[in-house]
ZAMARGU-4260 file (C-alpha; in steps of 0.2 Angstrom, whole numbers, plus 5000, padded with zeros to 4 digits):
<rodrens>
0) 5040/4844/4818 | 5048/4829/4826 | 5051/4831/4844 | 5063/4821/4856 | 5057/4821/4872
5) 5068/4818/4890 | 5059/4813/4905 | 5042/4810/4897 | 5038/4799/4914 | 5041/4813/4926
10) 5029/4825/4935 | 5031/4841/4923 | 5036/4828/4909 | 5020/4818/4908 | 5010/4833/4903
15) 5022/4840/4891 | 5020/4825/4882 | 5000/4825/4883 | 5002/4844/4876 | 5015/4840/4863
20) 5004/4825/4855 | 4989/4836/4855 | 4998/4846/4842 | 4996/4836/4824 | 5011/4846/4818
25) 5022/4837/4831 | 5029/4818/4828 | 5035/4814/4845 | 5048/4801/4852 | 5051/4799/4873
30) 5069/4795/4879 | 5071/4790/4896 | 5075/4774/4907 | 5057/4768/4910 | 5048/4754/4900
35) 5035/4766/4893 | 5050/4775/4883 | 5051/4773/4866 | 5069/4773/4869 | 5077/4770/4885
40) 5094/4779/4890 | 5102/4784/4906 | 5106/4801/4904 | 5119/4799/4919 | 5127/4785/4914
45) 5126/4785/4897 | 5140/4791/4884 | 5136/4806/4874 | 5142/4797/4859 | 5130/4784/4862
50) 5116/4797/4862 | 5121/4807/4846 | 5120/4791/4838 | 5102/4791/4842 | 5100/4810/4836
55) 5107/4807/4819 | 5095/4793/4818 | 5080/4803/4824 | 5086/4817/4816 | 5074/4829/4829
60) 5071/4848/4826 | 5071/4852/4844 | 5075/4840/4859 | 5065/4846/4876 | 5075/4839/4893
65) 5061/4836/4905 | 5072/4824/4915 | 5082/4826/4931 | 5080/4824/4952 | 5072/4835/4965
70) 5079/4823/4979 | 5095/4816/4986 | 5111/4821/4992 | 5124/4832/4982 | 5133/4818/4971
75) 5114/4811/4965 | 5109/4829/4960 | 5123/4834/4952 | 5124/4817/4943 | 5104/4818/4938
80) 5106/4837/4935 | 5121/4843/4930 | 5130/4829/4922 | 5114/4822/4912 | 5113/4840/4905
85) 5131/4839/4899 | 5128/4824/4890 | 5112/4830/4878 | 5123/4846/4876 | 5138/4836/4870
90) 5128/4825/4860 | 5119/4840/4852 | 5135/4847/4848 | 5141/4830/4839 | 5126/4827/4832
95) 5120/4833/4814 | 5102/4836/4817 | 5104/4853/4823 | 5092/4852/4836 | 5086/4867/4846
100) 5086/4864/4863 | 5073/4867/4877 | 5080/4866/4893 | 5066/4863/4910 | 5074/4874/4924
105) 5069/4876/4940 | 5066/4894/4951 | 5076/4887/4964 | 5091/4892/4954 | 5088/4909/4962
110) 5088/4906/4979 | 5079/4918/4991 | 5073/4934/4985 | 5069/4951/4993 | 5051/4951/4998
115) 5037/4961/4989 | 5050/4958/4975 | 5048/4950/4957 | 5062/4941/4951 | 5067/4943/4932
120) 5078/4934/4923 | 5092/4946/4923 | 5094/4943/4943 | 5110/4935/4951 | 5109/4917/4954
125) 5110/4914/4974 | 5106/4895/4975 | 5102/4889/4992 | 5105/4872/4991 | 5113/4858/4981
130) 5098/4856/4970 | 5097/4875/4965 | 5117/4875/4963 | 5115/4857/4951 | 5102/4866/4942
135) 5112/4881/4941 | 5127/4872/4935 | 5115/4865/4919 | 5109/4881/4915 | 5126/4888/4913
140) 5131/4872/4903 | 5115/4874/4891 | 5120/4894/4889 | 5137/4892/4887 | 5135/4876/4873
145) 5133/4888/4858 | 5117/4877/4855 | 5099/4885/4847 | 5094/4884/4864 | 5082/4892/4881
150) 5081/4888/4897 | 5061/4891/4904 | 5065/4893/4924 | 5049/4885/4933 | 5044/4893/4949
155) 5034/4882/4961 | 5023/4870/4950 | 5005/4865/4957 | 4990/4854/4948 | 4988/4835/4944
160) 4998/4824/4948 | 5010/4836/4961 | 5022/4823/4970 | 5014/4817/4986 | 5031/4824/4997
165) 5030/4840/4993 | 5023/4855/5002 | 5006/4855/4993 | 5004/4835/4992 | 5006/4834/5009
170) 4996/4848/5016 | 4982/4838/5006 | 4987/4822/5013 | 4985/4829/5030 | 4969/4837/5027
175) 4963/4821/5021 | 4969/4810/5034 | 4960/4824/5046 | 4943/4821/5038 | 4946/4804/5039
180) 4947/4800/5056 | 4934/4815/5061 | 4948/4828/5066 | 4939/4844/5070 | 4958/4856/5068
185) 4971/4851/5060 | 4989/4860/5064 | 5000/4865/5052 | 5018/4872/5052 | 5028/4880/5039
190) 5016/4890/5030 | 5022/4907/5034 | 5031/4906/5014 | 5026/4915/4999 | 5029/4906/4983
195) 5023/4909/4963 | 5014/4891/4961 | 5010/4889/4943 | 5000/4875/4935 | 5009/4862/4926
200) 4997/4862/4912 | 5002/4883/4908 | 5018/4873/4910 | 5018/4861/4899 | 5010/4876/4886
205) 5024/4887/4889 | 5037/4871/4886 | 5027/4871/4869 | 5028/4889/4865 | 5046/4888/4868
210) 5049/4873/4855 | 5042/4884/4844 | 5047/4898/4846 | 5067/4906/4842 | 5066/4913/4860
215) 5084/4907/4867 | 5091/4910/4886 | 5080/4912/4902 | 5063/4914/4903 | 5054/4912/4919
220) 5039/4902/4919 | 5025/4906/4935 | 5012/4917/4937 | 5019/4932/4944 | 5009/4930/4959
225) 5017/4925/4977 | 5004/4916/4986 | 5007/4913/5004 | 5005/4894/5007 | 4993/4897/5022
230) 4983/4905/5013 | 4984/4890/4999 | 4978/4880/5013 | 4963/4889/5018 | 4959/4887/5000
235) 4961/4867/4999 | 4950/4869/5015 | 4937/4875/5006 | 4938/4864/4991 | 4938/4850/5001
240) 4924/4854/5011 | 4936/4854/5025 | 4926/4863/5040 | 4936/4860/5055 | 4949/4872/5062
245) 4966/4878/5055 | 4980/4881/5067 | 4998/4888/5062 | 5011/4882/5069 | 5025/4891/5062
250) 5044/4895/5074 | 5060/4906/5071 | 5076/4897/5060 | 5082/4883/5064 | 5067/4879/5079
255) 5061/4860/5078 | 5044/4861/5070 | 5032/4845/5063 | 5030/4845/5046 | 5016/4847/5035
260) 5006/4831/5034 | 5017/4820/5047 | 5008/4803/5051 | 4996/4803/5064 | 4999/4793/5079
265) 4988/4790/5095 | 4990/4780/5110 | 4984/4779/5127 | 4981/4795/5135 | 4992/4803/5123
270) 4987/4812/5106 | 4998/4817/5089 | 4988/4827/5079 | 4990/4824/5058 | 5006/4835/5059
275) 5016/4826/5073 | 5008/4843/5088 | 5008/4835/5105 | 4990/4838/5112 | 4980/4838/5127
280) 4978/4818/5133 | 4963/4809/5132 | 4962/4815/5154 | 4961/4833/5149 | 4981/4832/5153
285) 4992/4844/5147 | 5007/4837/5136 | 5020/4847/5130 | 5022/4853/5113 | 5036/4849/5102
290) 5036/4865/5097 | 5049/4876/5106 | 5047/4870/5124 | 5061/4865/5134 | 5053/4855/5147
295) 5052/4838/5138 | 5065/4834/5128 | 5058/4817/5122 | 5043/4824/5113 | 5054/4838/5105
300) 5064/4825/5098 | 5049/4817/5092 | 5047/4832/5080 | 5057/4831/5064 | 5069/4848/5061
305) 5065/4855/5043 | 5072/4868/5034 | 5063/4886/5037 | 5054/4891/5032 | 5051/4880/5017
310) 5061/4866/5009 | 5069/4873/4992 | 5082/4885/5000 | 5074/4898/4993 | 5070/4909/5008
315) 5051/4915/5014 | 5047/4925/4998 | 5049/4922/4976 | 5039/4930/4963 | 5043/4928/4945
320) 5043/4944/4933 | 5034/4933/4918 | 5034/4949/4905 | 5048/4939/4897 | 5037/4925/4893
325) 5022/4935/4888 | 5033/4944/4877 | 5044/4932/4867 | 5031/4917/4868 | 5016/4924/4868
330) 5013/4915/4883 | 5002/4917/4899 | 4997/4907/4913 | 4979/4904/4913 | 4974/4891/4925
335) 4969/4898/4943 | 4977/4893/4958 | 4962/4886/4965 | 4959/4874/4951 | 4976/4865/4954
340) 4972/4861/4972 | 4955/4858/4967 | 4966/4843/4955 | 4977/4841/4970 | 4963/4837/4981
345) 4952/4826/4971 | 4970/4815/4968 | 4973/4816/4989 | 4954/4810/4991 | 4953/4796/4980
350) 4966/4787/4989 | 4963/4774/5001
</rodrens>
């Protein structure tokens, strides 16, 4: 089976590749616009006739779109998201080969979800924000195309290789910056959310299942568990080795809050703590905290505002219904949360 793979550099990409060329049936080419591509092409700018050129050379049996952005303002996601979506479908469309499509998605096409709630595929879309609304958008495109095609909607993906800026990656940055330094507490904000963190290695298997599989629409891809990501922390405490003490530091909507793993900063008689907290001074002086106190409005403006109560517009609670998955590709997770931070540790650690 010869397999054209988009975004083979990116975080859920890299590891779709490494499963896709452990399978001998598969011969696999990777398009994208880094040097390490077989081919590279710019999905945003580049022409759908252009691409279908490339198709009916190729001649895949099934193209799997890893590609797009997580960051940036509305006009970049739409262009990386939306538009770079409308150009495979096109091309597929022009092209010959016949290619079924497999579409990476993104739980954020949801938006927030009624606690103690799983969400299944039949759920009305209620994006929060303009990367769930550019996702959204491509998976209306992909559905609508008439293509041989499914869309896997990816909940919150965890394990090697997770993205230093995102909540995970930086909650291990902080805890290793606190080990470093000696810190005996560490004080966290913004864990008070439930998410489904799946590995992205169960990923990168359900991406395979599907490129086999006739399965075609939405399938949710997580682990039908919601985790609160406090309680993720206590658990990359203890994988670390971590013993010092966690503090919450968690405010109503729209309160000014650190953020998980802000630089640490010390001068003198004045401590930060790894997550931006004002502390008590080196003189046993009590310092205001950034966190909802009026009195001093220099150190509040010191602390960063940040989405409540976590950054994907998706509300304090998601869960994925995954009986969709087990039932039309077989497929279910089978890597515990605890190994991926365990992998997102040992990545944090290493660094110098």
């Amino acid at each position: 089976m010869r397999v054209l793979l988009i975004g083979a550099n990116g975080y859920i990409g890299r590891f779709v590749a490494d499963r896709l060329l452990a399978d001998p049936a598969v011969q696999l080419t990777a398009l994208g616009r880094g040097d390490d591509a077989d081919v590279r092409f710019d999905l945003a700018t580049g022409s759908p006739g252009a691409l279908t050129r490339f198709l009916d050379a190729v001649h895949p049996g099934v193209v799997v779109n890893c590609a797009g952005a997580t960051r940036g303002g509305a006009r970049e996601l739409t262009r990386h998201n939306t538009v770079a979506v409308a150009t495979v479908c096109e091309a597929l469309r022009r092209s010959g080969c016949g290619a079924r499509l497999v579409q990476v998605g993104c739980s954020a096409e949801y938006g927030p979800s009624q606690p103690g709630s799983s969400t299944a595929e039949d759920a009305v879309p209620r994006p929060g924000g303009p990367y769930g609304v550019s996702k959204l958008a491509a998976t209306e495109l992909v559905l609508g195309s008439g293509l041989d095609a499914v869309v896997l909607r990816v909940f919150s993906p965890a394990g090697p290789g997770t993205p230093a800026g995102s909540p995970l990656g930086r909650l291990a940055e902080a805890m290793r910056r606190a080990m470093q330094s000696g810190d005996g507490e560490l004080r966290l904000g913004g864990l008070g959310a439930q998410r489904d963190f799946i590995d992205v290695r169960d990923v990168a298997r359900a991406v395979h299942a599907a490129s086999l599989s006739a399965a075609q629409g939405v399938i949710n891809i997580g682990s039908g568990r919601a985790v609160r990501l406090r309680d993720a922390a206590a658990t990359l405490a203890r994988v670390a080795g971590y013993g010092g003490a966690l503090h919450e530091l968690d405010g109503p909507p729209g309160a000014l809050r650190p953020t998980i793993g802000h630089p640490r900063t010390e001068s003198l008689g004045h401590r930060v703590d790894a997550l931006g907290h004002h502390r008590t001074d080196a003189l046993g002086h009590h310092r205001p905290e950034a966190l909802g106190h009026r009195g001093d409005r220099a150190d509040a403006e010191h602390a960063a505002p940040v989405a409540y109560p976590y950054p994907d517009g998706c509300g304090s609670w998601q869960q994925a219904d995954v009986r969709t998955a087990r039932d039309r590709l077989g497929w279910r997770p089978r890597i515990a949360l605890e190994e991926s931070l365990a992998d997102i540790w040992m990545e944090a650690a290493c660094r110098i």
